[in-house]
C-alpha positions as CSV (number, residue, x, y, z in Angstrom):
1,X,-22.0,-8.0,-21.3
2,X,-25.2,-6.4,-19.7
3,X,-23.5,-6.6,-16.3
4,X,-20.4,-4.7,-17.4
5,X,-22.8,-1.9,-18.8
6,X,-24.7,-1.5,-16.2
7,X,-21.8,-0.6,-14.1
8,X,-20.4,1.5,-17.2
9,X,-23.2,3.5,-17.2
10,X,-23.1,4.4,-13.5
11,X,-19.7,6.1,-14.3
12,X,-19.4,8.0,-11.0
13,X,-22.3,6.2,-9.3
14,X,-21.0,5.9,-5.6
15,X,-24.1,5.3,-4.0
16,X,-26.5,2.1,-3.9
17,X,-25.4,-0.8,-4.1
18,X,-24.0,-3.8,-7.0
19,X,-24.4,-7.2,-6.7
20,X,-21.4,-9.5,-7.2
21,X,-22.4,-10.3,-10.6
22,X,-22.2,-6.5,-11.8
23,X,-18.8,-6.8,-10.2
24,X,-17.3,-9.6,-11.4
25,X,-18.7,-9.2,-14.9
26,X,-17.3,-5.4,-14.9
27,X,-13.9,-6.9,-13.5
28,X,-13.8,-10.0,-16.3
29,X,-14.8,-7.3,-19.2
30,X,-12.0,-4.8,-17.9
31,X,-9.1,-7.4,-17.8
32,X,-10.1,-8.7,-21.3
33,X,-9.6,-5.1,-22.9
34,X,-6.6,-4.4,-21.1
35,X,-5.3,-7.5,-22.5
36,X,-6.6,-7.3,-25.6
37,X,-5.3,-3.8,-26.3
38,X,-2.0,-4.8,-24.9
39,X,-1.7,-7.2,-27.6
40,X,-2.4,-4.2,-30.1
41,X,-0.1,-1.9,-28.6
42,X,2.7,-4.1,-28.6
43,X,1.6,-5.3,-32.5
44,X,1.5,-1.9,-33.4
45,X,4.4,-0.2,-32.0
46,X,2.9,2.1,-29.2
47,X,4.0,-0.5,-26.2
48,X,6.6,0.7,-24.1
49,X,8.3,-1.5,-22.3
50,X,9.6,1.1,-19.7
51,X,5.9,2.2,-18.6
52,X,4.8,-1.4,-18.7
53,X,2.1,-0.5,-20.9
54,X,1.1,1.1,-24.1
55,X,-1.5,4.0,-25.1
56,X,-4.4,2.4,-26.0
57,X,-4.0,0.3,-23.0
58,X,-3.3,3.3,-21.2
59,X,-6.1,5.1,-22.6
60,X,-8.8,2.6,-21.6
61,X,-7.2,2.1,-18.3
62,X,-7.5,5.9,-17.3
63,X,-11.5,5.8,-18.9
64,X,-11.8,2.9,-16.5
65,X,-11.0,4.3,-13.8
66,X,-13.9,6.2,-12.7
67,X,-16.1,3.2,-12.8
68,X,-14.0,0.4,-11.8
69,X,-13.8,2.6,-8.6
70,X,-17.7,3.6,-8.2
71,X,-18.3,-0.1,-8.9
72,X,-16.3,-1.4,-6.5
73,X,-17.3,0.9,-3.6
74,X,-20.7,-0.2,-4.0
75,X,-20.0,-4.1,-4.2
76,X,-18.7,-2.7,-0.7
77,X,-22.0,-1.0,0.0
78,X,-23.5,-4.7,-0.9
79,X,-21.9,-6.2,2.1
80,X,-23.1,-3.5,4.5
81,X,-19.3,-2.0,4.8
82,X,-18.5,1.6,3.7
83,X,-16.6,2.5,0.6
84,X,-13.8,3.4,2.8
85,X,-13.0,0.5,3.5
86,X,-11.4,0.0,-0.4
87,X,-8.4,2.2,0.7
88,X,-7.4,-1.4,2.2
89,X,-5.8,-1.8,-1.1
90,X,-3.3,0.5,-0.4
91,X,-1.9,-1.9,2.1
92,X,0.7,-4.4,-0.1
93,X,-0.8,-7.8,-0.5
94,X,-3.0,-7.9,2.8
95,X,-5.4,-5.2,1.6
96,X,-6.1,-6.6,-2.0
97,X,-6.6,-10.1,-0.9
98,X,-8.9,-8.9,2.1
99,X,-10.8,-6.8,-0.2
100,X,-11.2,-10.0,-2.9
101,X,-12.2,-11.8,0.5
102,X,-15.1,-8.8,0.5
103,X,-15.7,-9.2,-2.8
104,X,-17.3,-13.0,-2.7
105,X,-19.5,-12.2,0.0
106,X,-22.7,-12.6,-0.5
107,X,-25.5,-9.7,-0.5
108,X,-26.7,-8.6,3.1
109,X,-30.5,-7.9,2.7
110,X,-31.2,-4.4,3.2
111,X,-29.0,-1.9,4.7
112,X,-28.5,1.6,5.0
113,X,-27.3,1.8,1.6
114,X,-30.7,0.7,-0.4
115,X,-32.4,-2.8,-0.7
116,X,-31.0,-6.0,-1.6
117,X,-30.5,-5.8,-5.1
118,X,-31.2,-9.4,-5.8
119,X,-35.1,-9.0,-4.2
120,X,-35.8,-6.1,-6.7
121,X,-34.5,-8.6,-9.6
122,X,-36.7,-11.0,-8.8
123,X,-40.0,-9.3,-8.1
């Protein structure tokens, strides 16, 4: 839970770097509360079917947004490759998987974009 805070709280963030943990924990934290409040939209009556989702889903997904992007351009930065390189998901399946693919890398050390983040944890 501390990950996906972390990341929260660097809301539009786009600089520096995150460590795959901060991703994947961000990424695991998101799908549970999209799911979660899926359930609750359709139990309450504000899913529609049409949209493919419901408000409070909707809602969370649109405060998400922001972050889910900053964080994911800087798992980028991690692996020494601009945040540019994210519009690869605009490519149909190719660009998500490569950018999954990015995603498991492990961290370069330093780059241009800031130290290692793992070396400053454990000193």
């Amino acid at each position: 839970m501390n990950w996906y805070l972390k990341a929260f709280n660097k809301y539009a963030t786009f600089s520096g770097r995150a460590q795959r943990s901060e991703y994947w924990f961000y990424i695991l934290f998101y799908i549970i509360g999209v799911f979660t409040l899926t359930i609750v939209d359709f139990l309450i009556g504000t899913y529609n079917e049409e949209v493919g989702m419901g408000v409070l889903g909707g809602i969370f997904m649109l405060v998400h947004f922001l972050p889910g992007l900053a964080v994911s351009i800087r798992r980028l930065h991690d692996i020494g490759k601009s945040g540019w390189w994210y519009l690869l998901n605009l490519i149909p399946l190719i660009g998500p998987i490569v950018i999954i693919i990015f995603s498991v890398l492990d961290s370069e050390e330093d780059n241009v974009y800031g130290p290692n983040p793992k070396s400053l944890i454990k000193h």
